[in-house]
N, C-alpha and C positions, 0 to 999 in steps of 0.2 A: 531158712524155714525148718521146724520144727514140727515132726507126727508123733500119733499117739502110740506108742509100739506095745504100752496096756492093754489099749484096747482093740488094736490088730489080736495081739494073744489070747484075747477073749474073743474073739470072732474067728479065729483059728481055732479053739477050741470046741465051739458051740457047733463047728462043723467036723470034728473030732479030728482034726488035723494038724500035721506037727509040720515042723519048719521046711522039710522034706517036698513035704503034699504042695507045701505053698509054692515052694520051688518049679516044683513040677507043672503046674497049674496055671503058675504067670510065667514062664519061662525066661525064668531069672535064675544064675545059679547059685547053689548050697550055700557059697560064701559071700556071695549079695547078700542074701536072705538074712545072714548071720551075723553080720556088719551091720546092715539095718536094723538090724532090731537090737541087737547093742549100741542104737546112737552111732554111729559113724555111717560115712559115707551114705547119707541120705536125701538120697538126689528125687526131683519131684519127679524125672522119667520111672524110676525104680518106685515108688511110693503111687503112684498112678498104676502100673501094671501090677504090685502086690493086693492094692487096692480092689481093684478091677477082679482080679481071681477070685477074690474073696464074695465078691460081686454088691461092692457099693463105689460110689466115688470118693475119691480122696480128700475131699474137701469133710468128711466123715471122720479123718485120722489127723487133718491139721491139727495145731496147737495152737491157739492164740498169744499173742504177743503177752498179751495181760495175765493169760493162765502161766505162761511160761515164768513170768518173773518173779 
């Protein structure tokens, strides 16, 4: 499974918040947060609680199969 980590940073943005804030927020630490959003290590538990912080669900940051290819 692939998320959107575009548009997580623009929803991280729009609440003026940087990779830190998110961290803090879903309590997930610095180098999750940093991994994830570099494409690696993105797990639906981690992608569900970034999600969640940001306060939508993650079904908001999937990637479709067809967008992805």
């Amino acid at each position: 499974m692939r998320y959107d980590v575009e548009r997580m940073e623009t929803d991280m943005a729009l609440k003026g918040w940087v990779a830190a804030d998110l961290s803090r927020a879903s309590g997930v630490s610095a180098m999750t947060v940093s991994r994830f959003m570099a494409g690696h290590t993105q797990t639906p538990r981690v992608a569900m609680k970034l999600a969640g912080a940001l306060g939508y669900s993650v079904r908001r940051y999937l990637v479709s199969q067809r967008r992805a290819a």
